[in-house]
C-alpha positions as CSV (number, residue, x, y, z in Angstrom):
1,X,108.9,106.3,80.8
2,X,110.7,106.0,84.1
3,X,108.4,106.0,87.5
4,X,108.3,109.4,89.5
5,X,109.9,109.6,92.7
6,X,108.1,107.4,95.4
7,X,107.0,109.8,98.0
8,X,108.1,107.7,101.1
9,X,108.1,110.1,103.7
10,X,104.1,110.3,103.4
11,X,104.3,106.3,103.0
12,X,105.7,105.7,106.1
13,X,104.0,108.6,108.1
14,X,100.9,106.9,106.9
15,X,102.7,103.3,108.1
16,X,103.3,105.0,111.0
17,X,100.1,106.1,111.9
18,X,98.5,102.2,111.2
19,X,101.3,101.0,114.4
20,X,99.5,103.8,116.3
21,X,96.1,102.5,115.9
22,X,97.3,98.7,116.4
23,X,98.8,99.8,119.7
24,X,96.0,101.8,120.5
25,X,93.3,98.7,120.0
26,X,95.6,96.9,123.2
27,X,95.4,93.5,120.9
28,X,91.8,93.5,121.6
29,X,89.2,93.2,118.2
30,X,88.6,96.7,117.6
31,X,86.3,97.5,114.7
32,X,86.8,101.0,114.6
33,X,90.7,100.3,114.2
34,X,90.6,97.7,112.0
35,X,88.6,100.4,109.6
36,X,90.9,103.0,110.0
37,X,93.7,101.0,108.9
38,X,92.3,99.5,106.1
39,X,91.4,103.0,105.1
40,X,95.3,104.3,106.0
41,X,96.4,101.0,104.0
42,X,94.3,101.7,101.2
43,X,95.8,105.6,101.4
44,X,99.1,104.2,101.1
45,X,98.8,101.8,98.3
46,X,97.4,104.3,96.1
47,X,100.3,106.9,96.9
48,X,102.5,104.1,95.7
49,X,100.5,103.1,92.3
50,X,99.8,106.5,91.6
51,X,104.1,106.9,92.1
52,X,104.4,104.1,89.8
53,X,102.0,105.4,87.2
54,X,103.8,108.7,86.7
């Protein structure tokens, strides 16, 4: 069985929103932001298995 359609638009708002946090930390070691992109990574990988599953 063929994969569904790969939702990309959610993809890359969620790959959007991971540049925003980066620019937000200023290059400086943020914690916080390093979290929240892990989590926003993590958000996007499973969109994409979950596309490739189907």
């Amino acid at each position: 069985m063929a994969p569904g359609p790969i939702p990309t638009e959610k993809v890359r708002a969620i790959l959007d929103e991971v540049v925003v946090v980066r620019e937000a930390a200023d290059d400086q070691l943020d914690l916080a932001a390093l979290g929240r992109q892990a989590e926003l990574l993590a958000t996007a990988h499973d969109i994409l298995a979950q596309a490739l599953e189907d």
